[in-house]
SEZATI-445787 format. One line per 2 residues: number of its first residue (from 1); their letters; for each residue x, y, z of C-alpha. Coordinates in pm, whole numbers, m for minus. Example, Ala and Ser with C-alpha at 12.3 -4.5 7.8 and 13.67 -1.06 7.14 Angstrom:
2
1 = AS = 1230/m450/780 ~ 1367/m106/714 $
END
This chain:
588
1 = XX = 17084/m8420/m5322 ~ 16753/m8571/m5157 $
3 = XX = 16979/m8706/m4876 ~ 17074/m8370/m4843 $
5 = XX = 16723/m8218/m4836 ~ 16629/m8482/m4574 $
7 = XX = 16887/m8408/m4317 ~ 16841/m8011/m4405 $
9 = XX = 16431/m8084/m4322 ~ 16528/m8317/m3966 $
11 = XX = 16777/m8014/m3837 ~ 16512/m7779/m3939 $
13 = XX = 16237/m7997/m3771 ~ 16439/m8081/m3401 $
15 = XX = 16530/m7690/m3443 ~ 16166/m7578/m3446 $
17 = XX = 16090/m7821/m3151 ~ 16370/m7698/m2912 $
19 = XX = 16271/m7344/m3017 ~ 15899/m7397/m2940 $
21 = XX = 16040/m7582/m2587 ~ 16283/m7272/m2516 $
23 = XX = 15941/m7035/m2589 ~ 15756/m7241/m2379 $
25 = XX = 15992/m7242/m2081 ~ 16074/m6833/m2116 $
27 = XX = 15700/m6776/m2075 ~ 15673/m6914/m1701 $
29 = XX = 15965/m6720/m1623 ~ 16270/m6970/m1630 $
31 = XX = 16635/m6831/m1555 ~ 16880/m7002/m1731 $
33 = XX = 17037/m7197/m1492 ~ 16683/m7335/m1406 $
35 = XX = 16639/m7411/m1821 ~ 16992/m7539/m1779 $
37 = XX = 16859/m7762/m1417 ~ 16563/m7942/m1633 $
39 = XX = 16793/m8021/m1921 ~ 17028/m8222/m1691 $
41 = XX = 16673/m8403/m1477 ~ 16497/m8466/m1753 $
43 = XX = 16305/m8715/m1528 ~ 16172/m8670/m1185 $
45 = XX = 16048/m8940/m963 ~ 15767/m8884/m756 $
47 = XX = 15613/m8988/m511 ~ 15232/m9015/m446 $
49 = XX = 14979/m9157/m149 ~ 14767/m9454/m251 $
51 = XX = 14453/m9385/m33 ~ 14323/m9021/m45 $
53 = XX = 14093/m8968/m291 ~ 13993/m8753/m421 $
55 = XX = 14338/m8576/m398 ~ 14536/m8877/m478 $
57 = XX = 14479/m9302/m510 ~ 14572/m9590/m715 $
59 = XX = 14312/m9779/m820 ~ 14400/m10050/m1084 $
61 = XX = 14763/m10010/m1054 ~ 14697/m9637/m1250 $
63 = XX = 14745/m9300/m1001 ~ 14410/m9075/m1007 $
65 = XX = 14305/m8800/m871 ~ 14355/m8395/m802 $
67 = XX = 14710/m8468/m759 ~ 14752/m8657/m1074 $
69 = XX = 14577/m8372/m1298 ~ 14804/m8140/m1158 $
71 = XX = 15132/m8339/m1183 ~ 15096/m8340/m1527 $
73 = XX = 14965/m7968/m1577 ~ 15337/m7931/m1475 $
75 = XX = 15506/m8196/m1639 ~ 15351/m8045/m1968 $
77 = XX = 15421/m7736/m1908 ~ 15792/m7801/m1802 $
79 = XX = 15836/m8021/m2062 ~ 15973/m8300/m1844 $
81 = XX = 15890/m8649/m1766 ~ 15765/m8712/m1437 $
83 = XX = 15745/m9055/m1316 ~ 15510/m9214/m1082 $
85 = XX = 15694/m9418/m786 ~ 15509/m9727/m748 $
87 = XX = 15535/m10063/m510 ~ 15510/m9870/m193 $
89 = XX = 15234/m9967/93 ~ 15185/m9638/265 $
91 = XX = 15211/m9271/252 ~ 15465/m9308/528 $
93 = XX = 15703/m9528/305 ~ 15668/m9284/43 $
95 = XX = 15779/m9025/300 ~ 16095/m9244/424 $
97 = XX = 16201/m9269/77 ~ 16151/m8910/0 $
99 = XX = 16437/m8865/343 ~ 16669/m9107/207 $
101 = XX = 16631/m8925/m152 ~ 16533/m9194/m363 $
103 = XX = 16180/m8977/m464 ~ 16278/m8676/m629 $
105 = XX = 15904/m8472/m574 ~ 15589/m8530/m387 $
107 = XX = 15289/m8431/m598 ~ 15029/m8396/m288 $
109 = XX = 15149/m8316/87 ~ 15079/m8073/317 $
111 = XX = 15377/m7906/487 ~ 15505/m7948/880 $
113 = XX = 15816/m7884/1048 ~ 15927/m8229/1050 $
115 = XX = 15859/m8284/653 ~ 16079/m7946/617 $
117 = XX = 16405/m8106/779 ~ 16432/m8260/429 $
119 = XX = 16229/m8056/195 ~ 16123/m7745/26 $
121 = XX = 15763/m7676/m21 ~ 15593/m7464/m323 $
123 = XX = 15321/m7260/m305 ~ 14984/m7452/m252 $
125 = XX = 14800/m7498/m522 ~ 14467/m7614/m343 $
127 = XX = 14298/m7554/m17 ~ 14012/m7678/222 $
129 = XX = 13899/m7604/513 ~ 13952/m7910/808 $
131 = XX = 13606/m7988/1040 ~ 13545/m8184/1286 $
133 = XX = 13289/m8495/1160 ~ 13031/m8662/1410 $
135 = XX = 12745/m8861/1398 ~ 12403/m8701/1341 $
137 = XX = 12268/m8822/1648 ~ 12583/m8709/1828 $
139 = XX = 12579/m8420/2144 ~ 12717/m8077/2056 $
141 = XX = 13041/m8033/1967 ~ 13150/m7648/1917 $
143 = XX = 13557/m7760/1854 ~ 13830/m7978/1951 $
145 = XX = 13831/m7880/2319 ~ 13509/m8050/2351 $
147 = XX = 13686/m8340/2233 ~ 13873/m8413/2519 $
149 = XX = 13862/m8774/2638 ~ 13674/m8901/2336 $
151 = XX = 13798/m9120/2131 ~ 13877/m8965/1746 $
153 = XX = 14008/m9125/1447 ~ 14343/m9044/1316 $
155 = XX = 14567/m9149/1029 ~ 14949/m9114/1180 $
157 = XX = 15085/m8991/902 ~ 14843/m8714/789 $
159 = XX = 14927/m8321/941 ~ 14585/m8319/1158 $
161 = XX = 14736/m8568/1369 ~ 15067/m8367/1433 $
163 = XX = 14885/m8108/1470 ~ 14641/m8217/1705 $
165 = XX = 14868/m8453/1973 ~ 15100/m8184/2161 $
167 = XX = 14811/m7918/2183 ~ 14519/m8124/2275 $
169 = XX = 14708/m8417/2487 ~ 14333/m8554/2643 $
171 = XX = 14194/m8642/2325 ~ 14164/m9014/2276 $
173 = XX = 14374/m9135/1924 ~ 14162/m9398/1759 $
175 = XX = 14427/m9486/1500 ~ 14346/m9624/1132 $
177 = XX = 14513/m9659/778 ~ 14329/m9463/531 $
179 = XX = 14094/m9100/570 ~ 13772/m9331/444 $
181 = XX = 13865/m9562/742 ~ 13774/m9276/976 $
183 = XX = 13467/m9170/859 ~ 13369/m9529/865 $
185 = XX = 13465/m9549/1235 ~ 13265/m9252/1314 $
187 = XX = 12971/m9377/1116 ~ 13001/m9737/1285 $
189 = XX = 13041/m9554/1639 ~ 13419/m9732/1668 $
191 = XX = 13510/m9309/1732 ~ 13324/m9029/1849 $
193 = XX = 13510/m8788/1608 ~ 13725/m8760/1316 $
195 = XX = 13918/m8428/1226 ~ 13924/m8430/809 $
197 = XX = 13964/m8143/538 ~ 13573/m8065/372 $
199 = XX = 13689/m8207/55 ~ 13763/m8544/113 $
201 = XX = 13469/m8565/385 ~ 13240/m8482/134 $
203 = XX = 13353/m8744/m139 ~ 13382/m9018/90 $
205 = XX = 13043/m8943/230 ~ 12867/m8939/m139 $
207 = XX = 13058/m9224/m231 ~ 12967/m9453/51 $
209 = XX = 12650/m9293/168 ~ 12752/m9241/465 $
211 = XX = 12468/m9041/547 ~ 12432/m9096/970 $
213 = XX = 12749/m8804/972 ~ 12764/m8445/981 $
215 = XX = 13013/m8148/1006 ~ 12968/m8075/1398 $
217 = XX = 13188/m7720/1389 ~ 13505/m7619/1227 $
219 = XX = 13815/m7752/1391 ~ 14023/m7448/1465 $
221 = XX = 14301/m7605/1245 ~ 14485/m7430/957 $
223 = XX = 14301/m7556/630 ~ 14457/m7811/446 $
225 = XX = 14692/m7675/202 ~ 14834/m7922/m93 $
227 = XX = 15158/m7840/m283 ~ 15455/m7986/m427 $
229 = XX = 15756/m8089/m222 ~ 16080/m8077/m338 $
231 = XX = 16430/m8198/m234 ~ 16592/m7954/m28 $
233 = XX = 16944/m8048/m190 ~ 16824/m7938/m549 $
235 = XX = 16632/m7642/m439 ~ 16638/m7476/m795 $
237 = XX = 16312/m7771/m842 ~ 16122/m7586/m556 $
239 = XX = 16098/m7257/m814 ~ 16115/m7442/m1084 $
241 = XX = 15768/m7594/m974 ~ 15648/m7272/m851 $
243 = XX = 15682/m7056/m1161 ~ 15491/m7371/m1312 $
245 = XX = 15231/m7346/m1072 ~ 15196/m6952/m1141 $
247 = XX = 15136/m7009/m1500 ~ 14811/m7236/m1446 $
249 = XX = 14530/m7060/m1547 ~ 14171/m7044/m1350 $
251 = XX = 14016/m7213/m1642 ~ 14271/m7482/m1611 $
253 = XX = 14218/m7479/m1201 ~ 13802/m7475/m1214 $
255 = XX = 13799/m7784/m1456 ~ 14005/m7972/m1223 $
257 = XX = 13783/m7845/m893 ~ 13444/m7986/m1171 $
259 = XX = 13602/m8285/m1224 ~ 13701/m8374/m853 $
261 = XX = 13468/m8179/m650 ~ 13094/m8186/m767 $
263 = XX = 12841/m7990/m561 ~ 12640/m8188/m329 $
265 = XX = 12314/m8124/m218 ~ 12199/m8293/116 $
267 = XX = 11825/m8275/278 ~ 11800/m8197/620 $
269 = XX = 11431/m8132/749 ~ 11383/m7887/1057 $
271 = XX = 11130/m7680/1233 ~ 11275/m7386/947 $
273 = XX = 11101/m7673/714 ~ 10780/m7645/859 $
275 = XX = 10795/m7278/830 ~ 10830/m7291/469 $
277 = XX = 10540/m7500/409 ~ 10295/m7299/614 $
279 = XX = 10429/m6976/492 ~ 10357/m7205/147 $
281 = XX = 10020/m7317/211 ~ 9908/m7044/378 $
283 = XX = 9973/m6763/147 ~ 9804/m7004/m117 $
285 = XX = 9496/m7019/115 ~ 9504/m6678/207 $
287 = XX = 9445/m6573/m170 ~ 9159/m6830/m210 $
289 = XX = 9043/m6632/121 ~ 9120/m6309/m29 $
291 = XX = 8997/m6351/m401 ~ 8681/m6515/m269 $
293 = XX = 8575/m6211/m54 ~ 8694/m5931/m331 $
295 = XX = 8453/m6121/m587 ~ 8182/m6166/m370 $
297 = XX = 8178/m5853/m277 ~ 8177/m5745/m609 $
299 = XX = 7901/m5978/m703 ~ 7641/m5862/m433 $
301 = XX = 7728/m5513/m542 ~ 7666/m5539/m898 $
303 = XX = 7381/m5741/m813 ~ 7224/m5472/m601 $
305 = XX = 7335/m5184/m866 ~ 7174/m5373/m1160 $
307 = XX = 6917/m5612/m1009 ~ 6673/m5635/m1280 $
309 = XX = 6893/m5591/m1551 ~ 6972/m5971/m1756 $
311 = XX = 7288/m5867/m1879 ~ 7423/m5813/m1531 $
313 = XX = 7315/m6110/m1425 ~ 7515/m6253/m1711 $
315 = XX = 7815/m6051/m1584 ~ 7801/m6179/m1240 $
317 = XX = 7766/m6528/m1373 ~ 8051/m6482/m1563 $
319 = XX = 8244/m6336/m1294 ~ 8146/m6594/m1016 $
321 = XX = 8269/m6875/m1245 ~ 8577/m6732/m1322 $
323 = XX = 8685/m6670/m913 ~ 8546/m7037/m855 $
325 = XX = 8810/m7189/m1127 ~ 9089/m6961/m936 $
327 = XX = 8988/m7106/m598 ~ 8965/m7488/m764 $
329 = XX = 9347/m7432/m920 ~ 9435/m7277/m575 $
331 = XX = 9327/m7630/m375 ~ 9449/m7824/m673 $
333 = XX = 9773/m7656/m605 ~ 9741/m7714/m242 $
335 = XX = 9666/m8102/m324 ~ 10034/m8120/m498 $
337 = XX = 10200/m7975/m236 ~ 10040/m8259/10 $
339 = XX = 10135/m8543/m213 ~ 10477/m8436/m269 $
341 = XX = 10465/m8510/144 ~ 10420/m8881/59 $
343 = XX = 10753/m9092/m3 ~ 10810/m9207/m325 $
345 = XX = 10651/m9511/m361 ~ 10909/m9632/m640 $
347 = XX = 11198/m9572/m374 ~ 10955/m9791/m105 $
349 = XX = 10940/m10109/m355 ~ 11323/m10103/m377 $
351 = XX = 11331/m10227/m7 ~ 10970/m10305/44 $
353 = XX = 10889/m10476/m262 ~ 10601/m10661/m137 $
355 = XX = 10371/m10427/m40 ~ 10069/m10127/m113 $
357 = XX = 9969/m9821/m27 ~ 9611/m9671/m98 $
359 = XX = 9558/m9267/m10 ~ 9229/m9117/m106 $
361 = XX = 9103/m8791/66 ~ 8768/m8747/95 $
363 = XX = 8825/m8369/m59 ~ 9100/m8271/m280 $
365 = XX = 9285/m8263/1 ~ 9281/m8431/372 $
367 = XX = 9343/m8538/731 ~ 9524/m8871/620 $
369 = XX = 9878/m8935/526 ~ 10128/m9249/549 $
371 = XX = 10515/m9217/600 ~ 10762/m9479/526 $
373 = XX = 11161/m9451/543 ~ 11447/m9691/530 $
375 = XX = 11731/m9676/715 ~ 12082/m9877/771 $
377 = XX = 11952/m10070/1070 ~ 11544/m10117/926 $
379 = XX = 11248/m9931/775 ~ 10987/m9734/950 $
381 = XX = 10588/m9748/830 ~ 10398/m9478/985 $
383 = XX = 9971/m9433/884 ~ 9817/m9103/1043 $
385 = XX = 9471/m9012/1040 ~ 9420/m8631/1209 $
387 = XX = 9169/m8426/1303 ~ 8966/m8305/1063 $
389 = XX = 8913/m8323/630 ~ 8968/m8095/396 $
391 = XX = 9217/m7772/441 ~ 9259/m7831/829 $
393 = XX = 9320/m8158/799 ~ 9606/m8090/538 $
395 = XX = 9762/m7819/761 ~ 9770/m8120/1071 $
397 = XX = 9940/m8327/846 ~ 10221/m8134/727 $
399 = XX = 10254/m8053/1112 ~ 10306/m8454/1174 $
401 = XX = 10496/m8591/880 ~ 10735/m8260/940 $
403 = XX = 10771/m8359/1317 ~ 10827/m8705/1228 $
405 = XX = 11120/m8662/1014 ~ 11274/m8456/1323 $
407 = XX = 11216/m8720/1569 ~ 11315/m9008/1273 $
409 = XX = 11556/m8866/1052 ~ 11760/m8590/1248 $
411 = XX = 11711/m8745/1619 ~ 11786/m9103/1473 $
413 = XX = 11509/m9244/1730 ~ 11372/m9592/1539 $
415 = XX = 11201/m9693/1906 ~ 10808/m9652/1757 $
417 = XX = 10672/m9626/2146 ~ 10949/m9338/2188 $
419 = XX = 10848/m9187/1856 ~ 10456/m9148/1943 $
421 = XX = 10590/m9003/2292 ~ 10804/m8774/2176 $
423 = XX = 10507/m8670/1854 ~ 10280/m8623/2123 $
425 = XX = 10476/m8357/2294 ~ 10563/m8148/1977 $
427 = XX = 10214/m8175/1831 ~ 10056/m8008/2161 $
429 = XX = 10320/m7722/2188 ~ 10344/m7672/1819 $
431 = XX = 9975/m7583/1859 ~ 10027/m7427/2183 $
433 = XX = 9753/m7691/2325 ~ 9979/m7720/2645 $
435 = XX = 9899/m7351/2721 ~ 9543/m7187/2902 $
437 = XX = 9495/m6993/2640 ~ 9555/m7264/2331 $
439 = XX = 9218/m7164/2102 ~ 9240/m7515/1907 $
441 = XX = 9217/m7859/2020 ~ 9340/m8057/1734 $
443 = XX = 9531/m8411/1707 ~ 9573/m8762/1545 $
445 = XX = 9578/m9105/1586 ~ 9909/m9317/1464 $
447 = XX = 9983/m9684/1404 ~ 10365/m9725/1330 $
449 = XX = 10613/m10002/1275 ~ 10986/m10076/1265 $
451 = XX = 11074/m10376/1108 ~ 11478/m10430/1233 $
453 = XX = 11804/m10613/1074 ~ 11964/m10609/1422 $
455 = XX = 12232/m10395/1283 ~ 12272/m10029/1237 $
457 = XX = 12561/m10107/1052 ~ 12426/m10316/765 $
459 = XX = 12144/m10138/468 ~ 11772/m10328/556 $
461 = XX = 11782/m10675/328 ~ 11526/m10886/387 $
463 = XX = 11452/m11194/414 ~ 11840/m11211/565 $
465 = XX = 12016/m11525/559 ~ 11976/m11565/960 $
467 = XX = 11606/m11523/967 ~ 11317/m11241/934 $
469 = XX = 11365/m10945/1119 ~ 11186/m10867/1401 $
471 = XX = 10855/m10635/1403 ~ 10798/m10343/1642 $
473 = XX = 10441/m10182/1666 ~ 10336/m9915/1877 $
475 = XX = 9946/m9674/1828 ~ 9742/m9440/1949 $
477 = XX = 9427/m9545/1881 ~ 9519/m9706/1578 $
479 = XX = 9530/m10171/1579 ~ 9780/m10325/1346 $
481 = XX = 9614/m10645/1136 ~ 9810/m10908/1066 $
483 = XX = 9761/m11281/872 ~ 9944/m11568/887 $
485 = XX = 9897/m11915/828 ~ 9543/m11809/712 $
487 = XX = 9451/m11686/1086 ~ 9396/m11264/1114 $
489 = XX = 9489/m11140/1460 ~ 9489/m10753/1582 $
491 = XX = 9734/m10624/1790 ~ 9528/m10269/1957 $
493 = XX = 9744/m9981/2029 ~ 9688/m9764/2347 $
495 = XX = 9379/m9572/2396 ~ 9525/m9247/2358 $
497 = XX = 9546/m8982/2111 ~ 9818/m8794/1975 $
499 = XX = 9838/m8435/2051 ~ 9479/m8299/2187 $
501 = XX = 9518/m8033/2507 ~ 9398/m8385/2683 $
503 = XX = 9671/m8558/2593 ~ 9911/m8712/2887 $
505 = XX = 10237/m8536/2793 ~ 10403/m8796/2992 $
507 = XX = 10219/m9070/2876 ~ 10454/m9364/2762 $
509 = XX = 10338/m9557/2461 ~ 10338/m9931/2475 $
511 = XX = 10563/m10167/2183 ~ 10438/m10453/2095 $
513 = XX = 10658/m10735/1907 ~ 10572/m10966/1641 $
515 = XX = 10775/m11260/1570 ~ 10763/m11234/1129 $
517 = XX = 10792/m11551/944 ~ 10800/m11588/562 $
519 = XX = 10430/m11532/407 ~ 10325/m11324/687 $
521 = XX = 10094/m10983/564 ~ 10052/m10637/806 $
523 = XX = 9783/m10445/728 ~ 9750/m10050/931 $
525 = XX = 9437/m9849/814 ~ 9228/m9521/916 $
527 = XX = 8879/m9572/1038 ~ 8763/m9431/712 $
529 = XX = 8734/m9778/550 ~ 8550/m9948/802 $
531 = XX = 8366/m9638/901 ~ 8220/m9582/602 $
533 = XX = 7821/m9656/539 ~ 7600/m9802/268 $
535 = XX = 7254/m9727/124 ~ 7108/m9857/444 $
537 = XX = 7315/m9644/684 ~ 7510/m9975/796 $
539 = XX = 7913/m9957/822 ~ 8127/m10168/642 $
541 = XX = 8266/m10264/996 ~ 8633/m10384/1167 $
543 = XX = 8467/m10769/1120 ~ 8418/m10780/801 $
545 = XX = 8749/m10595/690 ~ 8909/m10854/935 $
547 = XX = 8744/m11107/660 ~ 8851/m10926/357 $
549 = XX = 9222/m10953/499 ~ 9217/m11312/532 $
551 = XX = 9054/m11367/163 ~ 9293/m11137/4 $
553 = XX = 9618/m11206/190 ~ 9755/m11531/m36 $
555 = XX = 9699/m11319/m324 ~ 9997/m11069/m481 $
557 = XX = 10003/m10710/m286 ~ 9877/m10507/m588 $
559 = XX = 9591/m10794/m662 ~ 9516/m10723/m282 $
561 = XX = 9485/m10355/m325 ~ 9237/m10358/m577 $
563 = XX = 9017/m10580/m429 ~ 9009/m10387/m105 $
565 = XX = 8942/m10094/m341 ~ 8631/m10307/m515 $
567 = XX = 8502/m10375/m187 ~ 8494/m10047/m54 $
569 = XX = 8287/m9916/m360 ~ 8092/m10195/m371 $
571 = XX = 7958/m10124/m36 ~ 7930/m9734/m68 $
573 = XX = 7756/m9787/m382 ~ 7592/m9405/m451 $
575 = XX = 7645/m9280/m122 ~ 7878/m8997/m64 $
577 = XX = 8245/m9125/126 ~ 8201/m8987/493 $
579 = XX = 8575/m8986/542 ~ 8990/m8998/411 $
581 = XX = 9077/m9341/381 ~ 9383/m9469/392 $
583 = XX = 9494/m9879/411 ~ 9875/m9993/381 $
585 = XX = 9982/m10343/378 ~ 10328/m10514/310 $
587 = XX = 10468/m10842/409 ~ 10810/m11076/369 $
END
């Protein structure tokens, strides 16, 4: 009897399973000869590419990706077994073997004529747009016509290549074996171009950081549209695979798109940027404007209403005080927008760890900024002083550290002579101080530096193993200070300004170039330090700071800093600071 009840429980069990299977299956819509189909191909062989993340890779010997997620969506919901061709070396192989039938499916491929000889295609169940990729620094390019005789990366076997060959016969093919090997052509100037779908263009460039690259223009192309591919000699798999593909939900499709496809956020400053900040700062400045005349005015008439009356004095006390602490939190607000100009000083010690930086307006905020940036090929240090403390002085600096990541950042121009040249020129007809009628005559002065690897192709490491990179400096008005070997030397920068309606537009800045050996300290500061005077009217003087660098240069680069800092107080003692001062130093 209990053998009895055991077998009775096991029919009852498999019969429940093949019932819940046959449910399953009637839900997406299966005929019965298609129910009949998977009974008989209870495995499928498929066949995958192994270098096109994020839609499909091996990477361990295990298959990842978009593809994978949604190969076994499918196989769960047909109930099947699908199984994951491995050992091949290329896309194309897989292809081959798909012609000579020994892969059943291909989980990721986009259709062409060619592919269709031997295959059916389902309905896609992703798509992305395909653009045309350049280099930042790269002339217009409005679509592939403008392509013509330049040389762009291709991968044979992918569809833009097809695509792109018969119509467009003057383009240059620079052939390579994987999508990420194109985008590193571009970025390494091998190719002028690549043609690649947005999705995989924008893992690849998060991944490797290939930030030097941009999407110049769409391509014209038909997006890139992935789907299954079946043999054409069992078509009943082609709607087999589509009815499976119907039945995925947009939950199930949005938490594969999350997983794959994060949103990226990328920084690109422009002119629209320095719109935003003085639409910013001025509307703050304009209320301190505004709420300081409508109390004022309101104090002189309450004043003259109730002049001999104590309690409204008391009032207008009370009210004075109260628009003073909203025009302090207006400038304090002011003071956080300037700062949050400044680069991040813990992003500067992770490839210029040797080094400080000291800022300290004269107001709450002020004329004086630095700039510092890293790039693949060196780092930039930049120390402005401009016209003027205060509010005006703030306004001039947002003007240059805006214009400077232009010229540095979105015109790729490392060259520091080229840089003050091209500063000059935007600084003037920002301020329209190239025109008659210009009602300002505001500028700066600049020192700046570019320390180089040699190599745009390499991220800044220094020392390297070959030797210490050289040291460009080019000013305007500003010296660079530098020890070594305990001897200080200056190296002066023109004698020209930055900007002014006097300025030479066509004034080229000189470079100078210092040879850096191990131990060897810069030093770039405003003419607030040594400008500044004591009790007995006497400055601290360009001598003696030349004497402070060479006692504090053996010494670590934050010891350094606050000695400079003790000096400078020491010699100001109780007299009020005359200036912004600003001193940076760094060294290898």
């Amino acid at each position: 009897m209990k053998l009895k009840s055991v077998i009775v429980i096991i029919l009852l069990s498999v019969g429940n399973v093949v019932f819940a299977e046959e449910t399953r299956l009637s839900e997406i819509g299966l005929s019965a000869e298609e129910y009949s189909f998977l009974k008989q191909h209870h495995t499928l062989r498929v066949g995958v590419g192994i270098a096109w993340p994020p839609f499909q890779y091996l990477e361990n010997g295990e298959f990842k990706g978009i593809a994978s997620d949604y190969i076994d969506i499918v196989s769960e919901r047909l109930g099947i077994r699908m199984e994951i061709v491995k050992n091949v070396s290329s896309f194309q192989q897989v292809l081959e073997m798909a012609e000579k039938r020994e892969i059943d499916v291909l989980g990721c491929v986009t259709e062409t004529p060619d592919r269709k000889e031997y295959m059916d295609f389902t309905k896609p169940y992703f798509s992305s747009p395909v653009v045309i990729i350049t280099a930042k620094d790269a002339p217009f390019v409005g679509g592939l016509a403008d392509l013509n005789r330049k040389k762009v990366a291709f991968v044979k076997t992918l569809a833009d290549y097809s695509r792109v060959k018969d119509n467009y016969p003057l383009i240059i093919p620079y052939v390579v074996s994987t999508p990420a090997e194109k985008l590193e052509a571009v970025s390494f100037g091998k190719a002028d171009a690549c043609i690649e779908n947005l999705a995989v263009t924008s893992y690849f460039i998060q991944k490797h950081n290939l930030e030097n690259l941009k999407v110049a223009a769409k391509s014209g192309l038909p997006g890139t549209e992935l789907a299954f591919a079946s043999r054409n000699d069992l078509p009943l798999l082609c709607s087999i695979f589509n009815k499976a593909i119907a039945s995925i939900t947009k939950e199930e499709h949005d938490a594969v798109y999350k997983k794959w496809l994060p949103v990226r956020f990328e920084y690109k400053a422009d002119w629209s940027e320095i719109l935003k900040w003085l639409i910013l700062i001025g509307t703050v400045f304009a209320i301190i404007l505004g709420t300081t005349l409508f109390w004022n005015r309101r104090l002189s008439a309450e004043i003259s209403v109730r002049k001999q009356v104590e309690k409204a004095l008391q009032t207008s006390k009370e009210t004075a005080e109260a628009a003073n602490k909203k025009i302090m939190e207006s400038i304090n607000y002011a003071k956080m927008i300037q700062r949050s100009l400044l680069a991040n000083l813990d992003v500067v010690k992770s490839y210029l760890p040797k080094s400080f930086f000291i800022w300290e307006p004269r107001d709450i905020v002020g004329g004086d900024i630095f700039y510092t940036d890293a790039f693949e090929d060196g780092f930039i240090v930049a120390v402005i002083d401009c016209t003027g403390h205060g509010v005006p002085g703030a306004f001039m600096t947002m003007i240059a550290i805006s214009a400077l990541r232009r010229i540095i950042r979105d015109d790729g121009c490392h060259d520091p002579a080229e840089i003050l040249k091209r500063l000059n020129f935007i600084v003037r007809t920002t301020l329209h101080q190239d025109q008659a009628y210009a009602v300002s005559d505001d500028g700066l002065d600049i020192g700046i530096c570019f320390a180089g690897t040699g190599s745009r192709n390499r991220k800044p490491s220094f020392p390297q193993k070959s030797g210490f990179p050289a040291l460009t400096f080019a000013g305007a008005k500003m010296p660079l200070y530098f020890v070594n070997n305990g001897q200080v030397s200056v190296v002066k920068g023109d004698k020209k300004s930055i900007g002014y309606k006097r300025s030479d537009p066509d004034f080229s800045f000189t470079n100078h170039t210092v040879t850096v050996q191990k131990g060897i300290c810069f030093y770039m500061a405003t003419d607030g330090f040594t400008d500044q005077l004591d009790g007995n009217d006497r400055r601290f003087g360009t001598r003696r700071f030349r004497e402070l660098l060479k006692e504090i240069a053996p010494l670590p680069f934050e010891k350094q800093r606050e000695m400079l800092l003790a000096a400078f107080e020491a010699h100001k003692g109780t007299m009020q600071r005359q200036d912004d001062v600003t001193v940076v130093g760094f060294g290898f």
